[in-house]
Every structure is written in C-alpha cells, then in structure tokens.
SEKE-574366 format. One record per atom (N, C-alpha, C): residue in three letters; x, y, z. Coordinates in pm, whole numbers, plus 50000, padded with zeros to 5 digits. Each point is the difference from the previous one (the first is absolute). Layout:
BEGIN
ALAXYZ ...
***
This chain:
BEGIN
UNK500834988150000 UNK499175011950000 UNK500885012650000 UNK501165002450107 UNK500725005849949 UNK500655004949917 UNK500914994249913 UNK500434994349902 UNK498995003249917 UNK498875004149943 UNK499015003849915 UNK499325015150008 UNK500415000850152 UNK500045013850002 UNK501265006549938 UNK500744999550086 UNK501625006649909 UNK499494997549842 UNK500034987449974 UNK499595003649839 UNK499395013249945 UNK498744997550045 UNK498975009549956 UNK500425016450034 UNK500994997150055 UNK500395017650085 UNK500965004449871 UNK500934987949977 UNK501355002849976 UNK499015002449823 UNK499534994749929 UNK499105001449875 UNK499625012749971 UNK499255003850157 UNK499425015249938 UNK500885011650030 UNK501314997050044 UNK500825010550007 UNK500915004249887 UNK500004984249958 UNK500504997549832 UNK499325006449894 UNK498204999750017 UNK499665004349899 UNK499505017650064 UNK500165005250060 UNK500185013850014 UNK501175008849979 UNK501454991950031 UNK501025000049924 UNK499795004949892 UNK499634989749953 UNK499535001749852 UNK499495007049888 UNK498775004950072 UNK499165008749966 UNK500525015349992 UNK500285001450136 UNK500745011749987 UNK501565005749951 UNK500244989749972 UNK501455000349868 UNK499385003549864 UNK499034994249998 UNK499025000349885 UNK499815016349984 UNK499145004450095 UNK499235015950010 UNK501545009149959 UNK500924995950093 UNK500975011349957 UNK500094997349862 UNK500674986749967 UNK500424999349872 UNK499135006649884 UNK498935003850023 UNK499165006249867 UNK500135015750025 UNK500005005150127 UNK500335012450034 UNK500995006449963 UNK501264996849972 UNK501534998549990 UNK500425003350203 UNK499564992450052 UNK500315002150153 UNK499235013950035 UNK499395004049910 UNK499005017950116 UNK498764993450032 UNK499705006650113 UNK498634996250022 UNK498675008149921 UNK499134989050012 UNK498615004749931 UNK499975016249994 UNK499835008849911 UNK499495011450045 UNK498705004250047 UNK498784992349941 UNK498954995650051 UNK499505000750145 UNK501324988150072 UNK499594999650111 UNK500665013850073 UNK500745004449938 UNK500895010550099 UNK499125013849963 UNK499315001149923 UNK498945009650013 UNK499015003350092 UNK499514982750043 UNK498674999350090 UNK500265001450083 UNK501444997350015 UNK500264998650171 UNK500735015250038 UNK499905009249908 UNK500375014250051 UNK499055005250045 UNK500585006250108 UNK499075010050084 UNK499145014349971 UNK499365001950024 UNK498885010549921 UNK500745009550106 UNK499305013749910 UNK501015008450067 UNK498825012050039 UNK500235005450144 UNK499115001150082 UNK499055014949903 UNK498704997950043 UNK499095013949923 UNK500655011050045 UNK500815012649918 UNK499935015450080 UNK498855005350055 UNK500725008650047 UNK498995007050103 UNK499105008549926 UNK500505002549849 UNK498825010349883 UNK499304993449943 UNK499944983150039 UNK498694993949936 UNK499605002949832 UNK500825004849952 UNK499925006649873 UNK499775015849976 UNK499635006350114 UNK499655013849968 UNK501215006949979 UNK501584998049978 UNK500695004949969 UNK501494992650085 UNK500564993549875 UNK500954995550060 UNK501415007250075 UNK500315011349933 UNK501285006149967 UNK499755012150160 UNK499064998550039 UNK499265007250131 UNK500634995450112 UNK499955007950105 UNK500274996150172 UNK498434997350057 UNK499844985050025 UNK498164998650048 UNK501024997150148 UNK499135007550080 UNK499234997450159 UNK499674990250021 UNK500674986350140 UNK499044989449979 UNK498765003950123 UNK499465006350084 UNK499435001550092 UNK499345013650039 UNK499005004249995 UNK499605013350053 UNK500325006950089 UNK500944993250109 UNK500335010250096 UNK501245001749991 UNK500764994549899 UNK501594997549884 UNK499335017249977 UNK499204997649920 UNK499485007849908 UNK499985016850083 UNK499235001350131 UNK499665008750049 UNK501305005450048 UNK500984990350028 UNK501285004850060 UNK500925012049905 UNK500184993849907 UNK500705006649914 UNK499185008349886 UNK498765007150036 UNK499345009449939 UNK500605009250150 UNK499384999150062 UNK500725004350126 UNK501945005749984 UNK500654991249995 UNK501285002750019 UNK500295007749881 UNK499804990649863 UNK500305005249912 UNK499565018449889 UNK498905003950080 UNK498865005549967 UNK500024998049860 UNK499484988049976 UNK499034999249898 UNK498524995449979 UNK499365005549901 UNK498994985350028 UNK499894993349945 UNK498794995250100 UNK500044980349971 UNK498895002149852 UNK500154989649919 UNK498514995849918 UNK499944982750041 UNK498815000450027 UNK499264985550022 UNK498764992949892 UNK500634989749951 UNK499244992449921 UNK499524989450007 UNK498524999750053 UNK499344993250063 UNK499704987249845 UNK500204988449994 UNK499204991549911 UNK500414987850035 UNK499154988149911 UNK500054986150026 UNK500734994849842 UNK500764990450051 UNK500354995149866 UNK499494989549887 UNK498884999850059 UNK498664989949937 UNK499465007549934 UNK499415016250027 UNK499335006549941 UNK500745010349832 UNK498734995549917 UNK500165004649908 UNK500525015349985 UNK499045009850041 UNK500155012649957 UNK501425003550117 UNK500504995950139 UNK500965000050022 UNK501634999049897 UNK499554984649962 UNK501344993449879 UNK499965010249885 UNK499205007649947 UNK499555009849926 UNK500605014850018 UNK499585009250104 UNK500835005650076 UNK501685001050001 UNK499824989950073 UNK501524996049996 UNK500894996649886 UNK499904992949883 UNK500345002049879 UNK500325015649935 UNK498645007150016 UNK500975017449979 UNK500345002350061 UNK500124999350139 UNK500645010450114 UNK501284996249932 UNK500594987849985 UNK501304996849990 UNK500695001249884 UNK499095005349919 UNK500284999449821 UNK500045017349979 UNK499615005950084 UNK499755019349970 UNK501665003950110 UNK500955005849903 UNK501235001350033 UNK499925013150076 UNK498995007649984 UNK500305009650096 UNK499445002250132 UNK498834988950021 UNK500164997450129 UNK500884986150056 UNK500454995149922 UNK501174994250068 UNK501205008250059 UNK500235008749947 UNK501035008150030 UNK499275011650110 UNK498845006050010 UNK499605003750128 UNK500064995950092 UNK499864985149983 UNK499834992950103 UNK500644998650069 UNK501605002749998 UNK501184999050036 UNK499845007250126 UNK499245009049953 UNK500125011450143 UNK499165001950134 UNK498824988149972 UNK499564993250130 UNK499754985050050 UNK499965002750157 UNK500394985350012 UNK498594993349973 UNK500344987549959 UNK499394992249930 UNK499774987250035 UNK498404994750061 UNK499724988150054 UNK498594995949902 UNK500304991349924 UNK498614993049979 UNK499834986550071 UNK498644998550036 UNK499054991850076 UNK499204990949916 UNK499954987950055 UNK499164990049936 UNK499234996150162 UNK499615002850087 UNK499375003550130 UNK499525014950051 UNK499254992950082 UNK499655014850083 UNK500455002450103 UNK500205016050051 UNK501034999050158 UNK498745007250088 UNK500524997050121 UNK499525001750099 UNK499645016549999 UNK500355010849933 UNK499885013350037 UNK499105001349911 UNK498695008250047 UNK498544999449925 UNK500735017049915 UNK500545005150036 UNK500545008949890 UNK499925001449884 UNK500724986049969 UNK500104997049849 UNK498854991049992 UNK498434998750001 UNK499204997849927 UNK499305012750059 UNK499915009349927 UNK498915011150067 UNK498615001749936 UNK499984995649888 UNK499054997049912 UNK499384985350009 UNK500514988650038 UNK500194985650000 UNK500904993749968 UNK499604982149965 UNK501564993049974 UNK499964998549882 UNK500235002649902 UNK499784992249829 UNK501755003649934 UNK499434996749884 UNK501624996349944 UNK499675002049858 UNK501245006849909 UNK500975004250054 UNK499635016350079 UNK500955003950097 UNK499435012650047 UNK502225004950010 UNK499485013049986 UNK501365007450054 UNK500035012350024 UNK500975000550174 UNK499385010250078 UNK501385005250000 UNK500595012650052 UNK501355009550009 UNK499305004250192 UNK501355000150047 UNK500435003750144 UNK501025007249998 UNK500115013750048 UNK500565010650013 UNK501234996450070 UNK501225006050029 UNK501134994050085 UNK499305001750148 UNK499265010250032 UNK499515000450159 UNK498804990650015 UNK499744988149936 UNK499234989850001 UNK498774999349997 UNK499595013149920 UNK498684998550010 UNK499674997249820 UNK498744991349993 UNK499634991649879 UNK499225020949910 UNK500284995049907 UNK499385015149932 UNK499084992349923 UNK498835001450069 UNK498444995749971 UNK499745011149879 UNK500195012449976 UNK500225012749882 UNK500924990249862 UNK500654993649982 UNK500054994549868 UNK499494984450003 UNK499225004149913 UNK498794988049964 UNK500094997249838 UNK499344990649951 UNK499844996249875 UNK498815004649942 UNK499074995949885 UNK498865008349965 UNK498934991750039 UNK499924994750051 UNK498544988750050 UNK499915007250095 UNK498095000950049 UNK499745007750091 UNK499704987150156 UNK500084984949895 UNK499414989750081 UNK501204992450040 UNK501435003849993 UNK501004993550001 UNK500975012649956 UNK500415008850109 UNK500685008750018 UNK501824997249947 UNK500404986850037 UNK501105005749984 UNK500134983149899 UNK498954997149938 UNK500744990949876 UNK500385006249874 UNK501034992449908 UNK500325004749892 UNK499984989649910 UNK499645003149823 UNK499764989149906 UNK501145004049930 UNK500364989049897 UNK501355004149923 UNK499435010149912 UNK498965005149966 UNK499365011849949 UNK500475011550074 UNK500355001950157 UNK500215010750077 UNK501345002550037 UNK500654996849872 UNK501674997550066 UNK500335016450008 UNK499685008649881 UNK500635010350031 UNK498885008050099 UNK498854994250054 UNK499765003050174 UNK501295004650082 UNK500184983550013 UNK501034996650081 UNK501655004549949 UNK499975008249940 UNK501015002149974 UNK500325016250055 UNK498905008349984 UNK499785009350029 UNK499965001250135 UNK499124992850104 UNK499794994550145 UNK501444994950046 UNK500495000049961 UNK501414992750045 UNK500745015749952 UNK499985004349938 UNK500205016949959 UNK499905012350125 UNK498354994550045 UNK499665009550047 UNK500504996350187 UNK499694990250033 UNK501114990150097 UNK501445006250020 UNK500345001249913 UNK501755009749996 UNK500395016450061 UNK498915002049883 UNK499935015850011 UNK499335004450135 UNK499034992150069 UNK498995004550124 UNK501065000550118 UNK501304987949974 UNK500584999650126 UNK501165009749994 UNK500705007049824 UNK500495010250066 UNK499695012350039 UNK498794999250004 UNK499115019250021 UNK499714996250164 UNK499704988950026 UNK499494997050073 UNK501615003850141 UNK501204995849941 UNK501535001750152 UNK500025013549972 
***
C-alpha cells in the first residue's frame, strides 16, 4: 500500500514537471501576459471622481473647511451620485470646459457622493447634482444659486456658463468683501 502510494506521488510530480516545462517552453520561459494582467492591482479611484483630474480635490468637509479658513479661499462643493445620469452629464462638461478648470484652481475643492451632517449645505434640500461656494469665513453663500426656482443650487450641462460665471462671481465677492 505504501509502495503505491510513493508511486502515485512520485507520477504526478513527474507529470507536473512536465507540464510546466511544457508552459514555459511555448512562452520562451516569460510568463503568460494574460495572467499577469489579472492579477494587477487596480489602482485606487481619485479623489475628482472625474470632475477634474489635473485639480487638488478635498477628501473631507472639515479638510475642506480648514483650509478655506487657513488658506482664504473658497471652498466649491459638488454634491452628486455616481449612478445618476444628469450628475455623469454635468460632470463630463465641468471637466471638458478649460476655463473652469483653470478657475478652479483657485478654490478648494471637495466633491461628494454623500451627504454631511451640516444642514447648511442642503438649504433648499438633498438632490443631486447641486453646487454650493463657502466664503473663507465659512459661511455657505446661499446669494449664488443656479436658475431653478425649485432647486436653487442645481446645474445642467446647459448651465455651464451659469456656473462659470457663479464661480466668477464667488471670486470677486471675496475680494470686495477683505
């Protein structure tokens, strides 16, 4: 019984031997590239979710509040879900219109796929996409809004140069304002 084990051991070590002399030999000795694809690691989502890669995103709102604060700048917050259509929509121009990419530079910058705890930022309600501007002395400026009278601070990729202007007027308010 022994003796039939060892066999059977010593057989399949022979024919895995085997096999895998085999695999290299058709490879010229590299491994599969195939497999060395699947088994690479995905590489983690940024923090701009797509709304602009080449950007500094905020991961946290009170990240966020800090350095509107320190930095005096302000914040813009972009409230959306990444399931939702007119969000993925949105977001496609925000990130495709070069000159608010390059505004953008000049405040800090957190988009949200959640809601936070400070009823601030829904002052109107919760819907999506919505985007609100906070002054460096932390207060939300409920005064730039979008054109819906039922959804104050959403924007459609129709309202980019809205928001382009609002992000304009965001700039200019805080230097009249020191």
């Amino acid at each position: 019984m022994e003796k039939s084990c060892i066999s059977v051991f010593l057989l399949l070590v022979a024919v895995s031997y085997a096999l895998a002399k085999d695999f290299t030999s058709k490879n010229d000795g590299k491994r599969d590239t195939k497999e060395v694809k699947e088994t690479k690691p995905r590489l983690p989502q940024t923090l701009s979710r797509g709304w602009g890669d080449n950007l500094v995103w905020i991961q946290t709102y009170e990240e966020a509040l800090f350095r509107a604060k320190t930095g005096n700048k302000p914040i813009m917050i972009i409230h959306h879900l990444e399931d939702c259509p007119h969000s993925q929509a949105l977001k496609k121009v925000f990130a495709e219109h070069k000159e608010i990419q390059k505004m953008a530079e000049k405040f800090v910058l957190l988009n949200l796929v959640y809601e936070t705890t400070d009823k601030n930022l829904s002052p109107d309600g919760q819907y999506v996409p919505r985007v609100l501007f906070i002054d460096p002395s932390l207060t939300v400026r409920a005064d730039i809004t979008g054109r819906y009278s039922n959804r104050l601070y959403a924007y459609e990729p129709s309202d980019i140069s809205l928001l382009y202007s609002n992000m304009q007027k965001a700039l200019k308010l805080l230097k009249t304002e020191l």
